[in-house]
TORRO-454956 format. One line per field, with one value per residue (C-alpha): residue number from 1; residue in three letters; x, y, z. Coordinates in steps of 0.05 Angstrom, whole numbers, plus 5000, padded with zeros to 4 digits. Example, Ala and Ser with C-alpha at 12.3 -4.5 7.8 and 13.67 -1.06 7.14 Angstrom:
BEGIN
k = c(1, 2)
r = c(ala, ser)
east = c(5246, 5273)
north = c(4910, 4979)
up = c(5156, 5143)
END
This chain:
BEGIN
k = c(1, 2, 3, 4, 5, 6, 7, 8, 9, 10, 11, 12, 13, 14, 15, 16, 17, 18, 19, 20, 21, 22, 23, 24, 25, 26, 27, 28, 29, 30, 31, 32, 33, 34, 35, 36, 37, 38, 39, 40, 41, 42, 43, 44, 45, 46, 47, 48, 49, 50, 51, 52, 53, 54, 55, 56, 57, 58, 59, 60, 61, 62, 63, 64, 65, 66, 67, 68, 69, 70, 71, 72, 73, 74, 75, 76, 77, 78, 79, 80, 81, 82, 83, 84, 85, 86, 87, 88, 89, 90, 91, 92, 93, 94, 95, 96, 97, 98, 99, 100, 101, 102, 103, 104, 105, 106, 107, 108, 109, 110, 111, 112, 113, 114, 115, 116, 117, 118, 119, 120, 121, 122, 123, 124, 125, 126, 127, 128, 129, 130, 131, 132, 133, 134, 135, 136, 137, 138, 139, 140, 141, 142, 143, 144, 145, 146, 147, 148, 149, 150, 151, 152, 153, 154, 155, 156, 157, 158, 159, 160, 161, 162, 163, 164, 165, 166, 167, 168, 169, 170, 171, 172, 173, 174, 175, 176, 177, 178, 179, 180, 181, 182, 183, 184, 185, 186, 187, 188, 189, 190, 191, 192, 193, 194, 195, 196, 197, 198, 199, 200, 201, 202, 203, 204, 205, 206, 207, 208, 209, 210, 211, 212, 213, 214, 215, 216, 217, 218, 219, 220, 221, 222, 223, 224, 225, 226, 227, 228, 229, 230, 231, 232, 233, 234, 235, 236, 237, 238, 239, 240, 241, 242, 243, 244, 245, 246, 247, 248, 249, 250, 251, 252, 253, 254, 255, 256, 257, 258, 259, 260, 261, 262, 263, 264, 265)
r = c(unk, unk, unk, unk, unk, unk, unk, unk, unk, unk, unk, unk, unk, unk, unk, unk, unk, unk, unk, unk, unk, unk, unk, unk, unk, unk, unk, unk, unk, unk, unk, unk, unk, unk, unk, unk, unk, unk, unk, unk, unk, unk, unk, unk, unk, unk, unk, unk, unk, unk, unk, unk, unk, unk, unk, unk, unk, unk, unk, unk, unk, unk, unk, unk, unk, unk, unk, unk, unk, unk, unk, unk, unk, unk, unk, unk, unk, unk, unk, unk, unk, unk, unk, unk, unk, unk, unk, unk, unk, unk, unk, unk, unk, unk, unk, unk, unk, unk, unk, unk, unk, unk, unk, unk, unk, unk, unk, unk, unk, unk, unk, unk, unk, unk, unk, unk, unk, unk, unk, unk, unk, unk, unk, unk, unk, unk, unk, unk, unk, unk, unk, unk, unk, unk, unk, unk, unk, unk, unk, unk, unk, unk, unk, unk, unk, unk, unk, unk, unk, unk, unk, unk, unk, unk, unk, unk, unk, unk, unk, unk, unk, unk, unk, unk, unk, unk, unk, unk, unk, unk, unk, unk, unk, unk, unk, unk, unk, unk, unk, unk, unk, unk, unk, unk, unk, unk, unk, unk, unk, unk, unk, unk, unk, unk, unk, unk, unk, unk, unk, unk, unk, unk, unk, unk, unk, unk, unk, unk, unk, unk, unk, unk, unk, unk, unk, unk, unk, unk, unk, unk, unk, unk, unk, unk, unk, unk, unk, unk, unk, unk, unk, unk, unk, unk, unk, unk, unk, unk, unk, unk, unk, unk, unk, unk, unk, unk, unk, unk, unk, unk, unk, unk, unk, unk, unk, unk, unk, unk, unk, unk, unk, unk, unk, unk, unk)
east = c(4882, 4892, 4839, 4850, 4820, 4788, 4757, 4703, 4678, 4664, 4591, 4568, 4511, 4492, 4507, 4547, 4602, 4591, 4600, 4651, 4643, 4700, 4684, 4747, 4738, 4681, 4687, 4674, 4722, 4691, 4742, 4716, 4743, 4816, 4821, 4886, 4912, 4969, 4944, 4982, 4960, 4993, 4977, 4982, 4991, 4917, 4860, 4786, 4729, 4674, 4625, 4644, 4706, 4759, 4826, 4857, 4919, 4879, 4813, 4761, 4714, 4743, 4738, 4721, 4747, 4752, 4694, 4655, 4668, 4640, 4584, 4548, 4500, 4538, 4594, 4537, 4559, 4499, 4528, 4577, 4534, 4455, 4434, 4447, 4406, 4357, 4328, 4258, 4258, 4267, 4343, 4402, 4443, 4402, 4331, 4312, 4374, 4355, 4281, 4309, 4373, 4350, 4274, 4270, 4261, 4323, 4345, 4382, 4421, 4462, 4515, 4578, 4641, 4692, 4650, 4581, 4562, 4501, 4497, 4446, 4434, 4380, 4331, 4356, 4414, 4412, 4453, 4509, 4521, 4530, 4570, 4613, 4626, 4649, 4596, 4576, 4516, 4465, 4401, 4344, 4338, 4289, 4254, 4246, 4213, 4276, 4348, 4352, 4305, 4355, 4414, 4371, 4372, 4438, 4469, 4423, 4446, 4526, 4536, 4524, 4550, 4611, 4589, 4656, 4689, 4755, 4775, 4845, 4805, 4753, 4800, 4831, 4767, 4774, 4691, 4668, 4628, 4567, 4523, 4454, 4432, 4354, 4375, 4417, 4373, 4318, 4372, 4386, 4311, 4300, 4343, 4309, 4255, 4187, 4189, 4247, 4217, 4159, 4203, 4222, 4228, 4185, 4225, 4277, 4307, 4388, 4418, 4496, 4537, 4593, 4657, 4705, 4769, 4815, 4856, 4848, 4923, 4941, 4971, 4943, 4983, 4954, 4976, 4950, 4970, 4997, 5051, 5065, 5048, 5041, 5008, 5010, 5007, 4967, 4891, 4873, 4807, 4761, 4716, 4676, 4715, 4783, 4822, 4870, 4933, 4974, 5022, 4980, 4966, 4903, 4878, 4810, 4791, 4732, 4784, 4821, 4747, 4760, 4853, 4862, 4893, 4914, 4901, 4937, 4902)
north = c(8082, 8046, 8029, 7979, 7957, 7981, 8058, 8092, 8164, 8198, 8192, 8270, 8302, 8368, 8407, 8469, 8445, 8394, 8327, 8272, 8198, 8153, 8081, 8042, 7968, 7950, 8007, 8092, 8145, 8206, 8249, 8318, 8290, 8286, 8352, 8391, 8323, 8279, 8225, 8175, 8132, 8075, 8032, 7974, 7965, 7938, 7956, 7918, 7935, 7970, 7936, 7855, 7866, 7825, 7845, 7890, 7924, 7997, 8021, 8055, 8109, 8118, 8043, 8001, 7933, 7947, 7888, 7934, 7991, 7970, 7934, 7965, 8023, 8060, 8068, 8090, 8137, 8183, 8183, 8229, 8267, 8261, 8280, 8211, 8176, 8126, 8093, 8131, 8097, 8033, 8035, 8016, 7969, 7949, 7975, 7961, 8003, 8052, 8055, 8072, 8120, 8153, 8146, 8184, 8259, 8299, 8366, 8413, 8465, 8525, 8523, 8562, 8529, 8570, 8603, 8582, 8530, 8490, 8413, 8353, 8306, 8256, 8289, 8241, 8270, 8339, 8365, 8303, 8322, 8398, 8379, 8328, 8391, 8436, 8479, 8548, 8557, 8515, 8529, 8485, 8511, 8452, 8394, 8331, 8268, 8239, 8243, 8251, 8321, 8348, 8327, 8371, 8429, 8427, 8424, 8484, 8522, 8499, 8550, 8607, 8578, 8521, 8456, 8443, 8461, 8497, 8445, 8481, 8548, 8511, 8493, 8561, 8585, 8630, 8640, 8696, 8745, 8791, 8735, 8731, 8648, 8673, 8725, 8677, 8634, 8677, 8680, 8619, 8603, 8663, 8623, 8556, 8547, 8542, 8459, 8466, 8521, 8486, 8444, 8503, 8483, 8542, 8534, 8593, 8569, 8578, 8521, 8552, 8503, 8508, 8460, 8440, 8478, 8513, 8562, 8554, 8541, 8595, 8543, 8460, 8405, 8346, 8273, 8213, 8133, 8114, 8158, 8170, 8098, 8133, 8204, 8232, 8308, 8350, 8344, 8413, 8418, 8373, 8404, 8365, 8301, 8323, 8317, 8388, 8382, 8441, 8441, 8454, 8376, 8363, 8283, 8270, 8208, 8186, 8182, 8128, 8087, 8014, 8026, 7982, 8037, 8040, 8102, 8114, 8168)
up = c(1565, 1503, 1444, 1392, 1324, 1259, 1263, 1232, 1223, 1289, 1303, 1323, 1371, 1363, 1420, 1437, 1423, 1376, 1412, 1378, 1394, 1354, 1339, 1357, 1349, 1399, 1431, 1429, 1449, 1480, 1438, 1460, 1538, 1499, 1474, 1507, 1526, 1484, 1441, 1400, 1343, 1314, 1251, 1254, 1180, 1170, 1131, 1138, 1085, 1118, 1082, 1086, 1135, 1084, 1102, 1047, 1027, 0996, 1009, 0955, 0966, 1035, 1068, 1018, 0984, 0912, 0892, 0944, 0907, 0843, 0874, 0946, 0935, 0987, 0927, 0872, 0822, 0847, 0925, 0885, 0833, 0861, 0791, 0759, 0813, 0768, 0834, 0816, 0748, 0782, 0768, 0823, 0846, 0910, 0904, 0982, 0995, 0944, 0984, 1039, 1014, 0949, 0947, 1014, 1030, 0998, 1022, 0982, 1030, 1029, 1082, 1106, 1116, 1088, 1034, 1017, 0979, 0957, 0980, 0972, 1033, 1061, 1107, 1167, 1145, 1176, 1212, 1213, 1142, 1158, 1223, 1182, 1133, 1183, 1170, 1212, 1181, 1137, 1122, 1081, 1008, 0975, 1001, 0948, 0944, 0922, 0902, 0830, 0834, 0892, 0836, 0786, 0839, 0864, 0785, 0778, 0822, 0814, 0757, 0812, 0877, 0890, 0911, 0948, 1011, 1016, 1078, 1085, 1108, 1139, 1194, 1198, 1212, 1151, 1145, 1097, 1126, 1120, 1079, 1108, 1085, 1079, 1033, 0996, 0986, 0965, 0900, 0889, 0888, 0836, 0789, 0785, 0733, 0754, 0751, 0798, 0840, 0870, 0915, 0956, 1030, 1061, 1124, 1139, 1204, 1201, 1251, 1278, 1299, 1344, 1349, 1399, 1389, 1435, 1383, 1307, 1264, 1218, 1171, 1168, 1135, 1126, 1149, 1144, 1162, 1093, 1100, 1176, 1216, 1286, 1295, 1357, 1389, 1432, 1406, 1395, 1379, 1324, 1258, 1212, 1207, 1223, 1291, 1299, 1334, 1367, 1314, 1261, 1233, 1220, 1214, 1172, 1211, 1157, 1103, 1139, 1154, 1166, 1182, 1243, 1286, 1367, 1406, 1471, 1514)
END
């Protein structure tokens, strides 16, 4: 079968596996249903903003016109760094947005992807953001009131732990080992001051999450449509946002958000 027209990040359900739905145009690909088959995509040398769909020869912030980009609150600086969020002070580029984005229930999480690390996401965010990571393990560290005090947290807390995923060992599976996330967390709490403290999220459940891969690649490379017009292999398995191939190529579909692309299944 063939699909046609602009994509977006695959939508996820947690399950065991993790299930994958691609937006394709007007349509959704069932990608978990493709994995151990060939798929092709071709480029077709398009690009579309994501957030007013003008035609446009280089995306921003992973699908977005450059006006976009320095205007939607999808694109504000604190999407990036939390701690600069001003929305509580009255402060952003779209305060209904902001209402319903930064002036909402923040978690700030520890999870396991390739090491561990300390993240900041909406509480209707969990667990899309883990699963979008590639995370194994995640487990709630704070509950806020808003974005900016989850900022405060997680820059706490960045002078102990890494804020960043290692995505090359991430999809070799490479996972460290023997860390128990309650314990961890019991830490990282012991380092906040008291102001800081009191947001604890009292809440110790660990969610594991599985994904749908036949055999991890000892090596990845990375490719992408700017370089390589048509991509095609045997679909190996998918993690976080990345489709895995048999040879080792690895495809992070939300960095190419809004490239007008053809799959043939």
């Amino acid at each position: 079968m063939n699909y046609h027209g602009p994509i977006l990040k695959m939508h996820t359900k947690l399950d065991s596996p993790v299930e994958y739905d691609l937006p394709i145009g007007d349509e959704t690909v069932y990608m978990n249903a493709l994995i151990g088959k060939y798929i092709l995509f071709k480029w077709t040398n398009e690009i579309f903003c994501i957030a007013c769909d003008r035609k446009i020869n280089k995306s921003f912030a992973q699908g977005f016109c450059y006006p976009c980009f320095i205007s939607a609150p999808e694109t504000s600086e604190c999407i990036l760094k939390p701690e600069l969020c001003e929305a509580h002070e009255g402060i952003a580029r779209d305060m209904k947005w902001a209402e319903n984005h930064c002036l909402q229930d923040h978690f700030v999480y520890l999870a396991i992807s390739s090491g561990v690390k300390v993240g900041v996401t909406r509480g209707q965010q969990i667990p899309t953001r883990w699963m979008d990571q590639g995370a194994w393990q995640a487990i709630k560290l704070a509950k806020t009131p808003n974005r900016y005090i989850a900022g405060c947290i997680e820059v706490a807390l960045k002078a102990h732990i890494s804020d960043r995923t290692q995505w090359q060992r991430m999809l070799k599976n490479e996972l460290i080992e023997g860390v128990d996330l309650v314990v961890k967390k019991q830490e990282m709490i012991n380092l906040l001051d008291d102001e800081l403290k009191q947001y604890e999220s009292v809440k110790n459940d660990i969610t594991e999450i599985n994904y749908p891969v036949n055999e991890y690649p000892k090596k990845v490379k990375s490719v992408g449509f700017d370089k390589m017009a048509e991509i095609s292999g045997r679909l190996w398995g998918i993690k976080g946002q990345y489709l895995i191939f048999d040879d080792g190529y690895v495809l992070n579909i939300r960095k190419h958000n809004g490239y007008n692309i053809t799959l043939e299944t």
